[in-house]
N, CA, C and O atoms as a GROMACS GRO file, in nm:
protein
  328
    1UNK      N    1   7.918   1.118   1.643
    1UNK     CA    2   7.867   1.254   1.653
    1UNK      C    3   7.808   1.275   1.792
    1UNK      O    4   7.740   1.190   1.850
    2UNK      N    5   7.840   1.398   1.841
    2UNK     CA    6   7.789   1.422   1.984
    2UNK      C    7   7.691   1.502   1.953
    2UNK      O    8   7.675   1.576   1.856
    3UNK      N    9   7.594   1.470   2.090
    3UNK     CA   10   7.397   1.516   2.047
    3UNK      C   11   7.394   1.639   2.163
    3UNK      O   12   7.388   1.644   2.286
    4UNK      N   13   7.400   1.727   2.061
    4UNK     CA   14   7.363   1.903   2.158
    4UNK      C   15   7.229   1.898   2.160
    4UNK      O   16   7.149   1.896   2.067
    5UNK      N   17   7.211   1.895   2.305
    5UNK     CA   18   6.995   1.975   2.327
    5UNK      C   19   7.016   2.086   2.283
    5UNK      O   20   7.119   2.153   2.283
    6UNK      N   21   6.935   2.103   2.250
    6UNK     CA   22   6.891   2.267   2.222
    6UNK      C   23   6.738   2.331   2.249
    6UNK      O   24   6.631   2.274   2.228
    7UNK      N   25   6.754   2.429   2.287
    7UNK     CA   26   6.588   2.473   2.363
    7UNK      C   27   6.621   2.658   2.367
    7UNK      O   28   6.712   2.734   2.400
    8UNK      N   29   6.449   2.669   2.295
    8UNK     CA   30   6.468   2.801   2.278
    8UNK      C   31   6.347   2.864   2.391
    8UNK      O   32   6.233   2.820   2.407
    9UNK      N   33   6.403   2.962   2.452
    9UNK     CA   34   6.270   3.050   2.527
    9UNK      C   35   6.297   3.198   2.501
    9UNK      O   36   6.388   3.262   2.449
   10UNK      N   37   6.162   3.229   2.566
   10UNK     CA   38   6.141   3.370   2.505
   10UNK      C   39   6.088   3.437   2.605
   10UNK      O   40   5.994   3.383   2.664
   11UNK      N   41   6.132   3.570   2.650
   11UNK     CA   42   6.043   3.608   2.773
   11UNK      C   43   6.025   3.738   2.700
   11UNK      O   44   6.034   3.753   2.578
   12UNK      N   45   6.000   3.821   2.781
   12UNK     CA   46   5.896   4.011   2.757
   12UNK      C   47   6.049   4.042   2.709
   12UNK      O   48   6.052   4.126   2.619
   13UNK      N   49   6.140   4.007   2.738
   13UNK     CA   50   6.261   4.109   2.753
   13UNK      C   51   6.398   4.059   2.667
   13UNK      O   52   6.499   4.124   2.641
   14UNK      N   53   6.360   3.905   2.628
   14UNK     CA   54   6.496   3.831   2.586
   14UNK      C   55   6.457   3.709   2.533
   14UNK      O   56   6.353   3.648   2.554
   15UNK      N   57   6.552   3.679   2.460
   15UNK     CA   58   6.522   3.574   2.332
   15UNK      C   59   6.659   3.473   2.382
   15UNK      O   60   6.766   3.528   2.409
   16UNK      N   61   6.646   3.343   2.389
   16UNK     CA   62   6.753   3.290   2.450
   16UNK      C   63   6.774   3.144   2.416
   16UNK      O   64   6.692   3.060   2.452
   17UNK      N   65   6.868   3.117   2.356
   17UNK     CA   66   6.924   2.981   2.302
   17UNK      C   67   7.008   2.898   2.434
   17UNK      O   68   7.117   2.938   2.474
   18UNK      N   69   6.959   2.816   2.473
   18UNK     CA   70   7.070   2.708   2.529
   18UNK      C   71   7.106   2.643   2.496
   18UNK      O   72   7.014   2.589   2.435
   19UNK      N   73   7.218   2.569   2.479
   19UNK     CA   74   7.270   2.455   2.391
   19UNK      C   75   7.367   2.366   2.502
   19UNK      O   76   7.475   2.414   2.538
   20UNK      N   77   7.323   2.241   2.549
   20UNK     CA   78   7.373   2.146   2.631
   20UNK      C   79   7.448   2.054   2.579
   20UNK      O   80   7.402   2.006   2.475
   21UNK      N   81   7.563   2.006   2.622
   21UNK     CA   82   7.628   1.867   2.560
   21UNK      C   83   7.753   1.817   2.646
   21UNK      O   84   7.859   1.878   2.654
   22UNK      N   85   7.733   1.731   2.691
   22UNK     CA   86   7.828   1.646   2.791
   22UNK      C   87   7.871   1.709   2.918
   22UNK      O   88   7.985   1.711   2.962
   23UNK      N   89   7.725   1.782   2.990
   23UNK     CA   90   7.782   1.820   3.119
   23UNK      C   91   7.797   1.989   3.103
   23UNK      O   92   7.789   2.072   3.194
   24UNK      N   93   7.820   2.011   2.963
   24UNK     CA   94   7.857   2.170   2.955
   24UNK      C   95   7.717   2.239   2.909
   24UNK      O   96   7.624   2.175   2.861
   25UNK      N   97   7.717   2.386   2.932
   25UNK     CA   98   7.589   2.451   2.874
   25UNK      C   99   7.664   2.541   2.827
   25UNK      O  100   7.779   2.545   2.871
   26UNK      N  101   7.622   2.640   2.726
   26UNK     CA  102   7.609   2.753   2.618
   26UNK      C  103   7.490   2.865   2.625
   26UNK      O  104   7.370   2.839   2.615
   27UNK      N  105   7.514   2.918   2.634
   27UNK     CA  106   7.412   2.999   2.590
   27UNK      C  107   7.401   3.092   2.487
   27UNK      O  108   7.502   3.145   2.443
   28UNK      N  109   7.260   3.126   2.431
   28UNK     CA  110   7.333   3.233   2.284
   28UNK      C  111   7.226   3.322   2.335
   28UNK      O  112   7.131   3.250   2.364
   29UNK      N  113   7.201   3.439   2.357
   29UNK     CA  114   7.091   3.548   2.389
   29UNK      C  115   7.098   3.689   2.342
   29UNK      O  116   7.202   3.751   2.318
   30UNK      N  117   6.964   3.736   2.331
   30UNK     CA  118   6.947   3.894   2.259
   30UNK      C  119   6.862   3.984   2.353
   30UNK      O  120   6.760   3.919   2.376
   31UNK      N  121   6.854   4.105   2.420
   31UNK     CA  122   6.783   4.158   2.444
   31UNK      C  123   6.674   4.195   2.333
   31UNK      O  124   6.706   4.180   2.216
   32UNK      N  125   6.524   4.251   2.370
   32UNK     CA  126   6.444   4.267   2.264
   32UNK      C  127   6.435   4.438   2.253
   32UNK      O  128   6.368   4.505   2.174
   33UNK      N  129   6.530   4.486   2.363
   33UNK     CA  130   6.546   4.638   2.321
   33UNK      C  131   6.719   4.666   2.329
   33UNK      O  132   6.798   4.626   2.415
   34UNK      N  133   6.740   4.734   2.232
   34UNK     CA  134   6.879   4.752   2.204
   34UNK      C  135   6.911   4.723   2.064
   34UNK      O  136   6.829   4.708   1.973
   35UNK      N  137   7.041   4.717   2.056
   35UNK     CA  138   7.118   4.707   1.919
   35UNK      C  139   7.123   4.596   1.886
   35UNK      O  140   7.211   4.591   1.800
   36UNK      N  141   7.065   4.464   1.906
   36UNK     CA  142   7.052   4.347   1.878
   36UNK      C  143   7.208   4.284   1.855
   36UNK      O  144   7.263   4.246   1.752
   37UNK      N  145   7.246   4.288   1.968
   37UNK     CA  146   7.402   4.178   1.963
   37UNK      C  147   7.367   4.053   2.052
   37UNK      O  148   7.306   4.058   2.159
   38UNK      N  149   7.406   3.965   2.001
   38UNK     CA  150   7.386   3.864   2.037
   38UNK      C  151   7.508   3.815   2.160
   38UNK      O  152   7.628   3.813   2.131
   39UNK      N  153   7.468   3.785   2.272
   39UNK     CA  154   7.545   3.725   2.407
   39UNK      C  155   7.589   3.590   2.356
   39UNK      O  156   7.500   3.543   2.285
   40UNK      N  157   7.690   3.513   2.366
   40UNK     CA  158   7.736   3.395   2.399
   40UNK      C  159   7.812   3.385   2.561
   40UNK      O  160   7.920   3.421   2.609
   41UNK      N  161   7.714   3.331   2.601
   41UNK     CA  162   7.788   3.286   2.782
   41UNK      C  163   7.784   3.104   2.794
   41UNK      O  164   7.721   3.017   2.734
   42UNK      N  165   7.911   3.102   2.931
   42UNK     CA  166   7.873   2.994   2.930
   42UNK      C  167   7.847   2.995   3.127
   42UNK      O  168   7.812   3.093   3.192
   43UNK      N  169   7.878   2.860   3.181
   43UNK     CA  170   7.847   2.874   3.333
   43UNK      C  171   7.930   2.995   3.397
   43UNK      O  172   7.887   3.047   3.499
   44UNK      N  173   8.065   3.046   3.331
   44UNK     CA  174   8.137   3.091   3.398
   44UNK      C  175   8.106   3.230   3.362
   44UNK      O  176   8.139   3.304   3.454
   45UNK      N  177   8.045   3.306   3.245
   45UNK     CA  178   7.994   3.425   3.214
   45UNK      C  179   8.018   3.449   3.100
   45UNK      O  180   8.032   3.356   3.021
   46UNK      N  181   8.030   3.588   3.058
   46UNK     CA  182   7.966   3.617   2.950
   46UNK      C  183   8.111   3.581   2.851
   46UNK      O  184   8.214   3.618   2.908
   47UNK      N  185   8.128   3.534   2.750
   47UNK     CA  186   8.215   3.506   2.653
   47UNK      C  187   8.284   3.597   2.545
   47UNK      O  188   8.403   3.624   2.528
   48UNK      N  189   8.125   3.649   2.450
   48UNK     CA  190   8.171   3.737   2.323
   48UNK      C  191   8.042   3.783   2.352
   48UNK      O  192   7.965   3.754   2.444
   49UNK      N  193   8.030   3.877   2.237
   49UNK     CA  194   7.937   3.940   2.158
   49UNK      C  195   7.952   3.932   1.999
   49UNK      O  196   8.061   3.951   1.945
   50UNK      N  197   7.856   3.907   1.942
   50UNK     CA  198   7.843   3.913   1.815
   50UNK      C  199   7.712   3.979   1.775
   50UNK      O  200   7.610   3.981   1.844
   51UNK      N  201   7.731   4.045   1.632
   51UNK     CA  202   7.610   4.088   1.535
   51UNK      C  203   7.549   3.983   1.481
   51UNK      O  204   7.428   3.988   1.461
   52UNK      N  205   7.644   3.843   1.441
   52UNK     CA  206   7.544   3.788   1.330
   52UNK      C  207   7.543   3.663   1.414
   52UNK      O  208   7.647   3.648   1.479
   53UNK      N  209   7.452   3.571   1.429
   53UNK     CA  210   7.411   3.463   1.492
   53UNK      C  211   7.500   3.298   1.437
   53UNK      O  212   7.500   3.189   1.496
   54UNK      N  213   7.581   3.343   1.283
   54UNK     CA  214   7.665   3.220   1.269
   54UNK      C  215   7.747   3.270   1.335
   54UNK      O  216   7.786   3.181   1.410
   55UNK      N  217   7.806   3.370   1.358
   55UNK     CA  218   7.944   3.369   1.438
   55UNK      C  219   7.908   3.360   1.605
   55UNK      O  220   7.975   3.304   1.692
   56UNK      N  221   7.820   3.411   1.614
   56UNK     CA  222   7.767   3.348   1.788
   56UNK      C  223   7.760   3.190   1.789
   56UNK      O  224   7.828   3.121   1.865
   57UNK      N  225   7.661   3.134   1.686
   57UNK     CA  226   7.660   2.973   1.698
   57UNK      C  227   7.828   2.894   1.697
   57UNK      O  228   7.863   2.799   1.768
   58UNK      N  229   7.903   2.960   1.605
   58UNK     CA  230   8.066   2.917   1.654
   58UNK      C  231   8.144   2.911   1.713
   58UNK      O  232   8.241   2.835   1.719
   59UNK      N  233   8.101   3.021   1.786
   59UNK     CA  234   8.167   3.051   1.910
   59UNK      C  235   8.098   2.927   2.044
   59UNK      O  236   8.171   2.839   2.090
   60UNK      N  237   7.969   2.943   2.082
   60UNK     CA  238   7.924   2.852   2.119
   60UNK      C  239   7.946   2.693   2.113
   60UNK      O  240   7.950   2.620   2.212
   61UNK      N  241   7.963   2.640   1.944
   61UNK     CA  242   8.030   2.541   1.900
   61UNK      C  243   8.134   2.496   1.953
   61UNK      O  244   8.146   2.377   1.982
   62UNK      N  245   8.216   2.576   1.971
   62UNK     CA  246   8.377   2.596   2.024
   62UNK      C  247   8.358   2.573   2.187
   62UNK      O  248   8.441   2.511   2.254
   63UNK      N  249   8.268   2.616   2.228
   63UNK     CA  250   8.302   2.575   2.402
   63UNK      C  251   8.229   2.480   2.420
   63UNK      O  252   8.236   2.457   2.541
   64UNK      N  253   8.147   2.396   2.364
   64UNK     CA  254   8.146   2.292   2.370
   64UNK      C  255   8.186   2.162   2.303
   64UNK      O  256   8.152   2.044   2.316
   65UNK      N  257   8.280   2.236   2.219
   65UNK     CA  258   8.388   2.128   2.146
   65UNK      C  259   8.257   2.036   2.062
   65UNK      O  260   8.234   1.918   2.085
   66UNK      N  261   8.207   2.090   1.999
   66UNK     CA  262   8.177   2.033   1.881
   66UNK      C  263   8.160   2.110   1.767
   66UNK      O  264   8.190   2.229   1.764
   67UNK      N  265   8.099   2.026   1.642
   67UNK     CA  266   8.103   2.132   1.512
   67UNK      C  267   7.986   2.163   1.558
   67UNK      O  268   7.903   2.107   1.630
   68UNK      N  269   8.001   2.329   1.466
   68UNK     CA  270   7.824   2.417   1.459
   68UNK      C  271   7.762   2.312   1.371
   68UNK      O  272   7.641   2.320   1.395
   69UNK      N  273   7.782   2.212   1.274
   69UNK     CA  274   7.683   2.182   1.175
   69UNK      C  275   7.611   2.079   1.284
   69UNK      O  276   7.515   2.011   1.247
   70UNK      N  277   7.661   2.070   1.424
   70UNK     CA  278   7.551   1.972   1.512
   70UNK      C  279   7.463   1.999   1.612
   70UNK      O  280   7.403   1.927   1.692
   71UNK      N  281   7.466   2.172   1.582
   71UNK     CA  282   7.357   2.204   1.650
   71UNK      C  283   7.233   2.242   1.519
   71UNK      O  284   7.238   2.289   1.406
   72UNK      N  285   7.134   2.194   1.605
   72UNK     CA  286   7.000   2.231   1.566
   72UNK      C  287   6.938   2.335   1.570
   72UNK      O  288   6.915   2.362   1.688
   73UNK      N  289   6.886   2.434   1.479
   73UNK     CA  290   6.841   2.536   1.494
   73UNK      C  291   6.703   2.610   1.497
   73UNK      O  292   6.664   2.688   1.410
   74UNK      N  293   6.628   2.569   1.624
   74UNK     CA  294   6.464   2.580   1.595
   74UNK      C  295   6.440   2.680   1.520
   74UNK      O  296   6.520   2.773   1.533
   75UNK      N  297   6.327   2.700   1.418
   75UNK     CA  298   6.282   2.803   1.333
   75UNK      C  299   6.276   2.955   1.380
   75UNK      O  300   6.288   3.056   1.310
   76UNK      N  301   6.248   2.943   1.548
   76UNK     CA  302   6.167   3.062   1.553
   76UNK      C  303   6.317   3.134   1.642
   76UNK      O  304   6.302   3.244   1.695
   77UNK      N  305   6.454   3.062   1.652
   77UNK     CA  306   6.546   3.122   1.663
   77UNK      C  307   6.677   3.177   1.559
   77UNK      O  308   6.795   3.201   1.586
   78UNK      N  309   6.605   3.185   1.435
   78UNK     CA  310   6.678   3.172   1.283
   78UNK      C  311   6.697   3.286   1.261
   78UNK      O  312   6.805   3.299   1.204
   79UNK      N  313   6.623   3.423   1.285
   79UNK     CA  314   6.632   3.528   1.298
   79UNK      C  315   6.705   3.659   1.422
   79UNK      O  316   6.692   3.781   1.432
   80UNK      N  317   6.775   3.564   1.492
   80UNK     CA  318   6.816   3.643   1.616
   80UNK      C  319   6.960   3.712   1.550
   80UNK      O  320   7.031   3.653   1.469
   81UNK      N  321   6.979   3.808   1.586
   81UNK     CA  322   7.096   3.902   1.515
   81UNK      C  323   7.060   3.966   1.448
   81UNK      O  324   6.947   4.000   1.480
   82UNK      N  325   7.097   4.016   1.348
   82UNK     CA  326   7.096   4.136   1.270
   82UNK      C  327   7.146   4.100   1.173
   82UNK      O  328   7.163   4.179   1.080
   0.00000   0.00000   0.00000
């Protein structure tokens, strides 16, 4: 099994998941004003958009070639989406 970091921050303006694993990064992010869609980017830019945060975490999953069941999901990012 390959070991994704995961680290959540939070600023005035945006709620933001990174997810690291072998050299590659992910990102999953929400503005805190707007329609709450969730960003998946990676180094090269922005990827998708999604409403619900499992289909962002899969997508994410997917560019870093592992399963979603191996990322970790801190508590206080369980609620991002809609």
């Amino acid at each position: 099994m390959t070991e994704v970091e995961t680290r959540y921050n939070e600023t005035q303006d945006e709620r933001m998941l990174e997810l690291r694993c072998d050299g590659r990064t992910v990102s999953v992010s929400v503005t805190k004003n707007g329609y709450g869609m969730l960003i998946v980017a990676d180094e090269t830019g922005e990827l998708e958009r999604y409403y619900g945060l499992d289909m962002a975490l899969d997508h994410a999953a997917e560019a870093l070639e592992v399963s979603p069941r191996e990322i970790e999901l801190p508590d206080e990012a369980r609620d991002m989406g809609m």
